[in-house]
PDB file of N, CA, C and O in Angstrom, chain B, residues numbered from 101:
ATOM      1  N   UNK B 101      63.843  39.724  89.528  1.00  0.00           N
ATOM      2  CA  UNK B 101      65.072  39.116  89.974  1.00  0.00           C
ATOM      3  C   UNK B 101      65.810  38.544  88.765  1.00  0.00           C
ATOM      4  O   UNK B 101      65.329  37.699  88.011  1.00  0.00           O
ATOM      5  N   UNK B 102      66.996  39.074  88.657  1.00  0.00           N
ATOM      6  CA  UNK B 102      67.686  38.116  87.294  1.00  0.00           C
ATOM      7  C   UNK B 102      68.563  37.573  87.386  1.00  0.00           C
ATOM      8  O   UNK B 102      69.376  37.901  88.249  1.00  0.00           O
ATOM      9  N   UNK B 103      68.811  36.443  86.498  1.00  0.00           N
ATOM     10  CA  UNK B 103      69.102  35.190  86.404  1.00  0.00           C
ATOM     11  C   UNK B 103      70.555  35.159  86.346  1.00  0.00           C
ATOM     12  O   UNK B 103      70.752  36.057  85.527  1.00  0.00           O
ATOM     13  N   UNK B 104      71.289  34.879  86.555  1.00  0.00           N
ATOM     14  CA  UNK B 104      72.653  34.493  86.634  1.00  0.00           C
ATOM     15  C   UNK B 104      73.384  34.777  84.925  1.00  0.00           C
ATOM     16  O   UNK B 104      74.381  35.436  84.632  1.00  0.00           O
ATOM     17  N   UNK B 105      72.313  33.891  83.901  1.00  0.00           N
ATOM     18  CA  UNK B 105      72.607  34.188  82.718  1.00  0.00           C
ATOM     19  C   UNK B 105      72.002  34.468  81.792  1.00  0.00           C
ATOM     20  O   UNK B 105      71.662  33.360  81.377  1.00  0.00           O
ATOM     21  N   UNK B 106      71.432  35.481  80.860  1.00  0.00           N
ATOM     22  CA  UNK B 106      69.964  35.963  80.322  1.00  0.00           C
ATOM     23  C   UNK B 106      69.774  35.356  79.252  1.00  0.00           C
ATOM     24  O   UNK B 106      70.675  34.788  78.636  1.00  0.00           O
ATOM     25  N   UNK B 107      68.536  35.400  78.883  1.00  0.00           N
ATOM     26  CA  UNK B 107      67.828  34.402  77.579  1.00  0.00           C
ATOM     27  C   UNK B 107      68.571  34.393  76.782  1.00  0.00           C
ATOM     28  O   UNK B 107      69.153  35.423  76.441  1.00  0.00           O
ATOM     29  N   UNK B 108      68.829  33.002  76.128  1.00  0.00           N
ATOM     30  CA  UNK B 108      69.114  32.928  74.588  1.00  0.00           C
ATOM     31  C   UNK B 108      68.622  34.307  73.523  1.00  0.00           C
ATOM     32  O   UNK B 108      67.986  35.301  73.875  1.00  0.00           O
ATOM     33  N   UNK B 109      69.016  34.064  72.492  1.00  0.00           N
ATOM     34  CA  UNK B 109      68.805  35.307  71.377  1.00  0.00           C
ATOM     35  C   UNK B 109      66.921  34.323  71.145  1.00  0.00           C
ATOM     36  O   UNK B 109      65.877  34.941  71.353  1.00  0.00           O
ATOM     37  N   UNK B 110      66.928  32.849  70.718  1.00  0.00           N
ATOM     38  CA  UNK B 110      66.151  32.226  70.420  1.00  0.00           C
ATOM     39  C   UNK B 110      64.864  32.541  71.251  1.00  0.00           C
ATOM     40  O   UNK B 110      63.832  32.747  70.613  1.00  0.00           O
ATOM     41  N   UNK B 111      64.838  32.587  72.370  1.00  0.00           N
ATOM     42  CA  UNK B 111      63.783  33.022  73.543  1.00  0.00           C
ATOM     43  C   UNK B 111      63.314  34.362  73.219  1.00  0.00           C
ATOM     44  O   UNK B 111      62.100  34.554  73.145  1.00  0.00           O
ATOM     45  N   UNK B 112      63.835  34.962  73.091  1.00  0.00           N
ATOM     46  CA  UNK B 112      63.807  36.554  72.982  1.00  0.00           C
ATOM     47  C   UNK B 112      63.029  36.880  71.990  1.00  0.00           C
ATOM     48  O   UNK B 112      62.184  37.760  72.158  1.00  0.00           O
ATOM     49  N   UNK B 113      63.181  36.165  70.645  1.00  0.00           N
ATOM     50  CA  UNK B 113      62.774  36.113  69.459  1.00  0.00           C
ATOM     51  C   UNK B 113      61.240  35.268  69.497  1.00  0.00           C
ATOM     52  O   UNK B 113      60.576  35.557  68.501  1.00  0.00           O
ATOM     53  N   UNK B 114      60.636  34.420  70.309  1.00  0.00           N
ATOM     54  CA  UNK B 114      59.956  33.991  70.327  1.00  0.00           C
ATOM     55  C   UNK B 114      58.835  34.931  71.681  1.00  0.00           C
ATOM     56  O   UNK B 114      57.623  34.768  71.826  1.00  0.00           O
ATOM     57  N   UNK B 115      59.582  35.708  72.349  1.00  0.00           N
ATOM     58  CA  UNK B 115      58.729  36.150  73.194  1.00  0.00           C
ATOM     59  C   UNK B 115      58.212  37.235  72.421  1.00  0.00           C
ATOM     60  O   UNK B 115      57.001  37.279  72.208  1.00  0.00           O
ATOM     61  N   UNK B 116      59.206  38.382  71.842  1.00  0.00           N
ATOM     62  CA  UNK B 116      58.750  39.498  70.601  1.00  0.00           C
ATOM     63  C   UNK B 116      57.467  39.298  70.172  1.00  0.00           C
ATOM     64  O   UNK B 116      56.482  40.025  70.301  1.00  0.00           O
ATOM     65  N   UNK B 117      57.635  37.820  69.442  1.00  0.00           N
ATOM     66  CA  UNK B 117      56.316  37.250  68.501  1.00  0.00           C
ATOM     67  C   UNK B 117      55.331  37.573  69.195  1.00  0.00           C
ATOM     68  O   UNK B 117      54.440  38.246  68.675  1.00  0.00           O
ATOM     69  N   UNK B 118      55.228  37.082  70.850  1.00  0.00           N
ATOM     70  CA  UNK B 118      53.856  36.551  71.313  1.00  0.00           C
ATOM     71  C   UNK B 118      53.253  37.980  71.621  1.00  0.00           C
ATOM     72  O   UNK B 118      52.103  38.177  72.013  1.00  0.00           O
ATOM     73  N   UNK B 119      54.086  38.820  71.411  1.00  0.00           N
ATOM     74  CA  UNK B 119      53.393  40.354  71.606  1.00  0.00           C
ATOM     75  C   UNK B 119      52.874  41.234  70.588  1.00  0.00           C
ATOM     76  O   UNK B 119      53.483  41.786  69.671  1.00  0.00           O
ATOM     77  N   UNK B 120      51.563  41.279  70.915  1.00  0.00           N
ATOM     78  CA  UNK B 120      50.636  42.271  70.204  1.00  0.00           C
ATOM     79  C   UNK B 120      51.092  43.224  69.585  1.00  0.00           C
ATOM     80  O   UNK B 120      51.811  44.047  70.152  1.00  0.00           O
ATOM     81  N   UNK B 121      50.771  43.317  68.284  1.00  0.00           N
ATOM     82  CA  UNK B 121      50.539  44.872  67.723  1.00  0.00           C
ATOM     83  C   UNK B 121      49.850  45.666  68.605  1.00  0.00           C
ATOM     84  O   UNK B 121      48.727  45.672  69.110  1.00  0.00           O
ATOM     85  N   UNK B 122      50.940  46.396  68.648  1.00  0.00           N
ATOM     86  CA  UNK B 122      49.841  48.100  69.887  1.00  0.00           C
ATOM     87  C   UNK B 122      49.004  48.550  69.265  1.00  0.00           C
ATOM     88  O   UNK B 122      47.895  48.801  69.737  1.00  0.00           O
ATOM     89  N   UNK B 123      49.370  48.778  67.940  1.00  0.00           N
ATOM     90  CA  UNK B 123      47.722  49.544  67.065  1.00  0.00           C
ATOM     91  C   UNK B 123      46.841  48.590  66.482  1.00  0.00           C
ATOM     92  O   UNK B 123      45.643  48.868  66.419  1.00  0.00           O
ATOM     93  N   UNK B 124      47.344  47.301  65.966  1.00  0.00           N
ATOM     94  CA  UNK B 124      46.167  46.708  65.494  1.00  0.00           C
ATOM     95  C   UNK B 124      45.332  45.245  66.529  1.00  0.00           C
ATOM     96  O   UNK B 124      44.177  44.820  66.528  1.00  0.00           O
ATOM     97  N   UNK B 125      46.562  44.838  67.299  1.00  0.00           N
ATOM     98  CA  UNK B 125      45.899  43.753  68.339  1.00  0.00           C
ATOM     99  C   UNK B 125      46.410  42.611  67.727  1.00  0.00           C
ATOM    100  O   UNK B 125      46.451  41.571  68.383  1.00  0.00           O
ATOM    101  N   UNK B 126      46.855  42.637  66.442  1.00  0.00           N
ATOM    102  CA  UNK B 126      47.545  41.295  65.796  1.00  0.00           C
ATOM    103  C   UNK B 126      48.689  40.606  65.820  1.00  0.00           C
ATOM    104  O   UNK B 126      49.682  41.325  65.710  1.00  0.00           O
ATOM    105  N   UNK B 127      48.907  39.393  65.933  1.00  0.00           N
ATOM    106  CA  UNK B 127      50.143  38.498  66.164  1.00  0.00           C
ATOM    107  C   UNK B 127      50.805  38.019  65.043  1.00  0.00           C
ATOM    108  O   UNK B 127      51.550  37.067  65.276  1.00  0.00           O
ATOM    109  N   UNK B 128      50.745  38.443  63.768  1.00  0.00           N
ATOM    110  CA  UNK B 128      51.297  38.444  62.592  1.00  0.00           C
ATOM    111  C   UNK B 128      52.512  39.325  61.764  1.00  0.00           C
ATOM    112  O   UNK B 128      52.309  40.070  60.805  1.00  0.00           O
ATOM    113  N   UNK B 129      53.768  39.042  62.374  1.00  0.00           N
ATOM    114  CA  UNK B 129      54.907  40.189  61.991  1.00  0.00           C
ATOM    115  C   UNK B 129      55.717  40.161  60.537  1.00  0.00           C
ATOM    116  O   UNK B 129      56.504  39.215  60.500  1.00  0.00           O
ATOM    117  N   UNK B 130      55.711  40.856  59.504  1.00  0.00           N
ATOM    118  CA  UNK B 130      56.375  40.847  58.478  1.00  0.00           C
ATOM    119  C   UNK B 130      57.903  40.438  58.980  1.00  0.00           C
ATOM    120  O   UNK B 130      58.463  39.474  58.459  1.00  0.00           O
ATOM    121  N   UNK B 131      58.421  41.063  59.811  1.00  0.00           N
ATOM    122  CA  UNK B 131      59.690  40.992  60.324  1.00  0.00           C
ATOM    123  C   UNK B 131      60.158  41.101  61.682  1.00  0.00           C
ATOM    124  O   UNK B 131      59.534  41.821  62.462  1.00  0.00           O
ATOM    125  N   UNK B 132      60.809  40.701  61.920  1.00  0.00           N
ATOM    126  CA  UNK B 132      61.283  40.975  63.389  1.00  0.00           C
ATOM    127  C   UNK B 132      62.610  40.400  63.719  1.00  0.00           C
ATOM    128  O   UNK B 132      62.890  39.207  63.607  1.00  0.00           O
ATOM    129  N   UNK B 133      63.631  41.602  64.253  1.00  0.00           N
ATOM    130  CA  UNK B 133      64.712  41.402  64.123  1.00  0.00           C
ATOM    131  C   UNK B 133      64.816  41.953  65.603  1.00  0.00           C
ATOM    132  O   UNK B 133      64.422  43.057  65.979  1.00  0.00           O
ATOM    133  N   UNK B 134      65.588  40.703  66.581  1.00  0.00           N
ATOM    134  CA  UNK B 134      66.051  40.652  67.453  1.00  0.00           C
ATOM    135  C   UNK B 134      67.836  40.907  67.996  1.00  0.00           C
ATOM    136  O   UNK B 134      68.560  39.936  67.774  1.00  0.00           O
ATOM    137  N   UNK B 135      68.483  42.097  68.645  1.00  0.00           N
ATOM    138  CA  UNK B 135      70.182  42.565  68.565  1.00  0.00           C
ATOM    139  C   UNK B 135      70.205  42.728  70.035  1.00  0.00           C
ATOM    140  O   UNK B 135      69.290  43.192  70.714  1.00  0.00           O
ATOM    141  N   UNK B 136      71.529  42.228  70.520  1.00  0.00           N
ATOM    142  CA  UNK B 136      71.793  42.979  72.026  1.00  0.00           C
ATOM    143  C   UNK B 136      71.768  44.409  72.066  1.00  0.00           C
ATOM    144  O   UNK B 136      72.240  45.177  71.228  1.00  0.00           O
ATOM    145  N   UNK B 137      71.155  44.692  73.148  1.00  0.00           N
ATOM    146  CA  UNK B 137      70.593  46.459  73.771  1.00  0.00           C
ATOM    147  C   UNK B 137      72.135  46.952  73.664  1.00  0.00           C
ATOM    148  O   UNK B 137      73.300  46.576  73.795  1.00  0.00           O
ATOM    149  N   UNK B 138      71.459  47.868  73.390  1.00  0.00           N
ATOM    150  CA  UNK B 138      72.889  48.847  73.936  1.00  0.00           C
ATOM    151  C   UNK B 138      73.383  49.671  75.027  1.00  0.00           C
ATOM    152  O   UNK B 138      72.665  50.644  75.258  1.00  0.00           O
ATOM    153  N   UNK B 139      74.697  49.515  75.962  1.00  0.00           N
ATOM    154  CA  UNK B 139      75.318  49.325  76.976  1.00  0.00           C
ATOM    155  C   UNK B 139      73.840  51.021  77.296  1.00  0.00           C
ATOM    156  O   UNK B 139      72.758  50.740  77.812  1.00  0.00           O
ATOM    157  N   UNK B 140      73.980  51.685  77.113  1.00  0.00           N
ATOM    158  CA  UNK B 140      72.799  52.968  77.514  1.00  0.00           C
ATOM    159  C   UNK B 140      71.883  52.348  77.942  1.00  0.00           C
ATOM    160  O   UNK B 140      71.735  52.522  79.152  1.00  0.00           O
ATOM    161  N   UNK B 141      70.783  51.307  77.230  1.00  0.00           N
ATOM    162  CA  UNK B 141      69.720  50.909  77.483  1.00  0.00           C
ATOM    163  C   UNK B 141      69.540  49.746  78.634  1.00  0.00           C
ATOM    164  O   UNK B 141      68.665  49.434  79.442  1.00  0.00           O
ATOM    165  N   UNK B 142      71.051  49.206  78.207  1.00  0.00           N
ATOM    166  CA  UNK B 142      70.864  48.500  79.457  1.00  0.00           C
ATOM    167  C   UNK B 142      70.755  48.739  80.995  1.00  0.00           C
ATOM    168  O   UNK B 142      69.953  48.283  81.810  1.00  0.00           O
ATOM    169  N   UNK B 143      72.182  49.900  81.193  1.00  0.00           N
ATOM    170  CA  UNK B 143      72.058  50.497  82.296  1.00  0.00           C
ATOM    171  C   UNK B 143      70.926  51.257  82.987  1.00  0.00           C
ATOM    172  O   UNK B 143      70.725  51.346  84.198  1.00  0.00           O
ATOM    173  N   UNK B 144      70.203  51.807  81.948  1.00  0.00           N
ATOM    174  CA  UNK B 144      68.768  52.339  82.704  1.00  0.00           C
ATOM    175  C   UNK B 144      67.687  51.578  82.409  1.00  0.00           C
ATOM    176  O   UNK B 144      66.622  51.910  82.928  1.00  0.00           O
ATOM    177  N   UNK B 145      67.723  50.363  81.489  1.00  0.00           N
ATOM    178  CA  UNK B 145      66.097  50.047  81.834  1.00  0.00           C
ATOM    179  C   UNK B 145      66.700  48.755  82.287  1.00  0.00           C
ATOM    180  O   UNK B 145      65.922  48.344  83.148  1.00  0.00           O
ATOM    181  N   UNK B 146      67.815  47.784  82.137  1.00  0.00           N
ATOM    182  CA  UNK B 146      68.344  46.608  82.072  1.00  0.00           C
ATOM    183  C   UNK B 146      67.496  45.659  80.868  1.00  0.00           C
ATOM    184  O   UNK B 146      66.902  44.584  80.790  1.00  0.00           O
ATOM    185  N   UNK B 147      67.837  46.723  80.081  1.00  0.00           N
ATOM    186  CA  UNK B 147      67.071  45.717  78.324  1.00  0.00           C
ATOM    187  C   UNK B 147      68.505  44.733  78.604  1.00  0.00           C
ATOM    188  O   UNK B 147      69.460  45.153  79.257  1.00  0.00           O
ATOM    189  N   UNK B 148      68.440  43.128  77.877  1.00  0.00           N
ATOM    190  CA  UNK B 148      69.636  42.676  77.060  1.00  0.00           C
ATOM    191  C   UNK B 148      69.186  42.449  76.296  1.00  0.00           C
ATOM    192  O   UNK B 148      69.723  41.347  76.183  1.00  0.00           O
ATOM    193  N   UNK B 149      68.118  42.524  74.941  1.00  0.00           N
ATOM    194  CA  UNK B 149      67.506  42.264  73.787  1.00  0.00           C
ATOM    195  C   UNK B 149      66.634  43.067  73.926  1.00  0.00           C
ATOM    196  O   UNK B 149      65.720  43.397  74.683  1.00  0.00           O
ATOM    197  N   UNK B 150      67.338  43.422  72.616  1.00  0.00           N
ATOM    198  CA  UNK B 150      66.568  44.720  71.924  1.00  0.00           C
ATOM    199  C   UNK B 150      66.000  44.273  70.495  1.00  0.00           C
ATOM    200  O   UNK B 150      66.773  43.889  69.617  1.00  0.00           O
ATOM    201  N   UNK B 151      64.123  44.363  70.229  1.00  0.00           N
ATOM    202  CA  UNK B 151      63.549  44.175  68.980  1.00  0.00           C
ATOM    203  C   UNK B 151      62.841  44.868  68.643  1.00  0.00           C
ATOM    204  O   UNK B 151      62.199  45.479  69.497  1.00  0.00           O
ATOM    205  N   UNK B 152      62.683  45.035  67.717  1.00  0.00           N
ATOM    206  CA  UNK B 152      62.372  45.656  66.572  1.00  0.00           C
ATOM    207  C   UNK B 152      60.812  44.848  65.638  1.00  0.00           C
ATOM    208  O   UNK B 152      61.070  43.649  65.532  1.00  0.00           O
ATOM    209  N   UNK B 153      59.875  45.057  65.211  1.00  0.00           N
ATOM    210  CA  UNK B 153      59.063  44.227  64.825  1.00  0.00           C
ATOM    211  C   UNK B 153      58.018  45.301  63.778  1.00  0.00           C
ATOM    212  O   UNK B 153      57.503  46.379  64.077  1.00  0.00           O
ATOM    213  N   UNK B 154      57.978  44.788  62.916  1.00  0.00           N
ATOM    214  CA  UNK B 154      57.047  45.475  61.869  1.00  0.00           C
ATOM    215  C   UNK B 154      55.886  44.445  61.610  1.00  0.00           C
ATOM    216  O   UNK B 154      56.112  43.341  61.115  1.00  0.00           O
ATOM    217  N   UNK B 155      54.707  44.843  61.952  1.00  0.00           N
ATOM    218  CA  UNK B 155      53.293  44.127  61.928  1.00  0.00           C
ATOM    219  C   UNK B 155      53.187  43.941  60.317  1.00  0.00           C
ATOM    220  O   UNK B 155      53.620  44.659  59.415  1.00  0.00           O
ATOM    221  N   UNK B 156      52.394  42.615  60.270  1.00  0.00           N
ATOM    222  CA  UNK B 156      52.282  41.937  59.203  1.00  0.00           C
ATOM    223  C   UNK B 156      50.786  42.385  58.263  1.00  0.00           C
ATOM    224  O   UNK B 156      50.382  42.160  57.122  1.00  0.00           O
ATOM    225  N   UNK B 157      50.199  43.244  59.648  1.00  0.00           N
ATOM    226  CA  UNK B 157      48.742  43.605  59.593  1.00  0.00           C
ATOM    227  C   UNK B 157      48.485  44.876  58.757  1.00  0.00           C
ATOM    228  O   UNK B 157      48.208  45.071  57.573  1.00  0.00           O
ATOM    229  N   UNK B 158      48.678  45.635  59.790  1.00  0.00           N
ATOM    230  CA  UNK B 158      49.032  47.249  59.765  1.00  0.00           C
ATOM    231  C   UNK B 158      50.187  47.794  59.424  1.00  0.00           C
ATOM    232  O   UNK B 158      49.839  48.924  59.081  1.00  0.00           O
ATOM    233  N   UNK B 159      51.507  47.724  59.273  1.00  0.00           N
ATOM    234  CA  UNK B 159      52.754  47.588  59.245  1.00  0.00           C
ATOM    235  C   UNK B 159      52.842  48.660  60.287  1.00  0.00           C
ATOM    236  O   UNK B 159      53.617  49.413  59.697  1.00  0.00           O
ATOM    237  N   UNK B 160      52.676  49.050  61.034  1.00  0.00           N
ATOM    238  CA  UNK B 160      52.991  49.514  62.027  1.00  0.00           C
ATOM    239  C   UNK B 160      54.457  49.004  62.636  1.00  0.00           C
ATOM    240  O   UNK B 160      54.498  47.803  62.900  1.00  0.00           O
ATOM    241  N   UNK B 161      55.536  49.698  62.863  1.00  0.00           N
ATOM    242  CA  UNK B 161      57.119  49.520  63.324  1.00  0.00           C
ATOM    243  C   UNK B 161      56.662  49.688  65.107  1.00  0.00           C
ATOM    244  O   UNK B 161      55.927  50.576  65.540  1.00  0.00           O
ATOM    245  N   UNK B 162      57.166  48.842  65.747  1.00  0.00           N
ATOM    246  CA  UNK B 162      57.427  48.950  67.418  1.00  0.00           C
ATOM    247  C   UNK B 162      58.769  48.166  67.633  1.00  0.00           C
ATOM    248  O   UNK B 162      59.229  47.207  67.012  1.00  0.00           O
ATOM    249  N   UNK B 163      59.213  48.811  68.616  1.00  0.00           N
ATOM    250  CA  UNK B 163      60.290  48.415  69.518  1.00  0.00           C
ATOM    251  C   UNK B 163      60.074  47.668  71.016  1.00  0.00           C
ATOM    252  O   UNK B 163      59.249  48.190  71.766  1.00  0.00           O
ATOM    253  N   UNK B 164      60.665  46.671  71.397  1.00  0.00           N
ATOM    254  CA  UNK B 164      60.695  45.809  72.853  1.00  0.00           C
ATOM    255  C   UNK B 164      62.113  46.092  73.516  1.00  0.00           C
ATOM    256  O   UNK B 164      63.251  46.231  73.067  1.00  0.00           O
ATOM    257  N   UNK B 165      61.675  46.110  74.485  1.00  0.00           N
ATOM    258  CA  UNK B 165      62.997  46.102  75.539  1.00  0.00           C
ATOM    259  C   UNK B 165      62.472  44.902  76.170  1.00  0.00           C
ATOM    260  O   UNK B 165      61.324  44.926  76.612  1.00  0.00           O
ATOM    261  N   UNK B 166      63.547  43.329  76.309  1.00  0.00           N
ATOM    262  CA  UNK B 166      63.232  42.565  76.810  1.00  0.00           C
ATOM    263  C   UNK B 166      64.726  42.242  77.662  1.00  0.00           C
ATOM    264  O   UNK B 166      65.874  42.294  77.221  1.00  0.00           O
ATOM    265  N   UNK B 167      64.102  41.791  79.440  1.00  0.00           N
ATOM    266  CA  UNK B 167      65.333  42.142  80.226  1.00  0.00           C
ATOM    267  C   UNK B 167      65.691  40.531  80.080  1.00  0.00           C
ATOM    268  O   UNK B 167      65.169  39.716  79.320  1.00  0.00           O
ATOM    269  N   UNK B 168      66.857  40.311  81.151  1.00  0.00           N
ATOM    270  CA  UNK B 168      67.483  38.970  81.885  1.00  0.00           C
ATOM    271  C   UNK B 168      66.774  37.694  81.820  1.00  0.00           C
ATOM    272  O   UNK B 168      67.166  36.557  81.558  1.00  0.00           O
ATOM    273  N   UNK B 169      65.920  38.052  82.050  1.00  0.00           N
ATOM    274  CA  UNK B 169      64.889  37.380  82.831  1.00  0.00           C
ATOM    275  C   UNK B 169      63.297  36.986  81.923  1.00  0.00           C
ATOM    276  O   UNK B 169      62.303  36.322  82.215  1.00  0.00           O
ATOM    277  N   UNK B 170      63.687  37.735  80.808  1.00  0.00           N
ATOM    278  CA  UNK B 170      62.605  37.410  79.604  1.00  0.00           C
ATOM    279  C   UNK B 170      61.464  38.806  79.585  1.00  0.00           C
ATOM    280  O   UNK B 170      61.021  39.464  78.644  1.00  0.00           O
ATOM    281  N   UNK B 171      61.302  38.870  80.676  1.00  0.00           N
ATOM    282  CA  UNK B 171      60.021  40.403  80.943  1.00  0.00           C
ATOM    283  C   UNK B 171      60.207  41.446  80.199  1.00  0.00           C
ATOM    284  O   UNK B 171      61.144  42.207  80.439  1.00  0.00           O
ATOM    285  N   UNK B 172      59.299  41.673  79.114  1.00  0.00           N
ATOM    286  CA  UNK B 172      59.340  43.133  78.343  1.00  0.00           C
ATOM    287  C   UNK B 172      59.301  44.351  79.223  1.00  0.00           C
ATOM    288  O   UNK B 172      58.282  44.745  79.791  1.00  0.00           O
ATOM    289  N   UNK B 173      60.076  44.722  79.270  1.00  0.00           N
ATOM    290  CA  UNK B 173      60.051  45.995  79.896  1.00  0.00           C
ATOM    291  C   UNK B 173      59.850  47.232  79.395  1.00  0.00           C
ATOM    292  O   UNK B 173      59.256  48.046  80.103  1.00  0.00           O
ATOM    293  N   UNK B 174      60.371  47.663  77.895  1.00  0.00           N
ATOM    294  CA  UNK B 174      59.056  48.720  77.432  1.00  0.00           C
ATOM    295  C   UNK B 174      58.547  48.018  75.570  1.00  0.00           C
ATOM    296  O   UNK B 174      58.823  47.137  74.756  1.00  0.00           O
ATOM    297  N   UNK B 175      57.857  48.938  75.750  1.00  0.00           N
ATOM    298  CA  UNK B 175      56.948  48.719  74.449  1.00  0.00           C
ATOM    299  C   UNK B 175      56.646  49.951  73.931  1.00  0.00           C
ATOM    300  O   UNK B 175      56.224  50.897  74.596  1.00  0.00           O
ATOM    301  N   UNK B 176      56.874  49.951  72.654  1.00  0.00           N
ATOM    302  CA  UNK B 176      56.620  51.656  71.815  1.00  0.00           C
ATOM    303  C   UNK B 176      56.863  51.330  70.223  1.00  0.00           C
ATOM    304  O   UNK B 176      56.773  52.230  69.388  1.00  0.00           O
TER     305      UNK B 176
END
């Protein structure tokens, strides 16, 4: 169900963090750069923050789709 008005950029950026490296299991990111989705992504998955995160571990690069409402909706 979403919210009338969707997370801060600040929220978004802090939820990214709390998510695992897919390949290594680690919570340590060299970088992570949080941008509004784009009008495509929104309409089919309802991303409004779109991140980006390079592990601090493995450097492994993944992407978040995080909706309205804070819930990652994909991960890759």
């Amino acid at each position: 169900m979403a919210t009338d008005a969707p997370i801060p950029r600040e929220r978004a950026e802090r939820i990214a963090r709390a998510h695992a490296c897919l390949r290594c299991k680690e919570y340590t990111y060299r970088k992570v750069a949080v941008k509004p989705s784009t009008p495509a992504l929104h309409e089919a998955l309802g991303e409004v923050w779109h991140a980006v995160l390079v592990c601090g571990v493995c450097g492994t690069t993944q992407e978040l789709g995080i909706d309205a409402d804070g819930d990652v909706v994909y991960a890759g």
